[in-house]
Residue, then its C-alpha position, 0 to 999 in steps of 0.5 A: x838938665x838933670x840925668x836919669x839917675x838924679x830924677x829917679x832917686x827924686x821920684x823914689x823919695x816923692x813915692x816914699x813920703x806917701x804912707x799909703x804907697x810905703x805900707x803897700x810895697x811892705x806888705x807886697x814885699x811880705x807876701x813875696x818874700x812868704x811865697x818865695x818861701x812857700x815855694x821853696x819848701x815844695x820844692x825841698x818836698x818835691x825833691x824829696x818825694x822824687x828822691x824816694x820814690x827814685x831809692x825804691x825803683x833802685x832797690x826793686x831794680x836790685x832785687x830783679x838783679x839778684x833774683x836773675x842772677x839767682x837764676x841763671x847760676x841756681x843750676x850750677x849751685x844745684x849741681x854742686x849741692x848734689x854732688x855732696x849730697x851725692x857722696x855723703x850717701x856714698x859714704x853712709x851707704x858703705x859704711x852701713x854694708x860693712x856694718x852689716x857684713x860685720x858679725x854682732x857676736x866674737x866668732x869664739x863666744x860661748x853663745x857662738x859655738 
């Protein structure tokens, strides 16, 4: 009695004598390893798409980040830019008045007296 392993290794040499059955199973094994192949590169392309497509909804989520924060300390950074805006013309306006108190002419010029 012949066991399971020795009938299937004689069964796999009487398949592989047949010409017809060995061209076959290469061009079987051909198409398989191509679409294997085939599927594989959508698979990089799907990886791909999917991999921009989650780099643009982060860098919308940023921006929405960014603008908010904007927002919500615009008022404090408004203050703050007043505040200067406020005394620089303190400052212009004070100096122009004693610009202006000051006379154009040396109170002892000929043209004064």
């Amino acid at each position: 009695m012949k066991t399971v392993l020795a009938e299937l290794k004689q069964y796999s040499n009487t398949l592989w004598q047949n010409k017809v059955l060995r061209r076959r199973f290469g061009w079987g094994l051909a198409i398989l390893l191509i679409l294997q192949l085939y599927f594989v590169r959508e698979l990089i392309a799907a990886e791909l798409l999917f991999g921009m497509l989650f780099a643009f909804l982060f860098a919308l989520a940023a921006l929405f980040y960014v603008i908010g924060t904007v927002g919500i300390n615009g008022r404090a950074w408004a203050e703050a830019g007043a505040r200067v805006v406020a005394t620089s013309a303190r400052r212009g306006y004070s100096t122009l008045e004693e610009i202006s108190k000051k006379p154009f002419r040396h109170p002892h010029s000929e043209s004064a007296q």
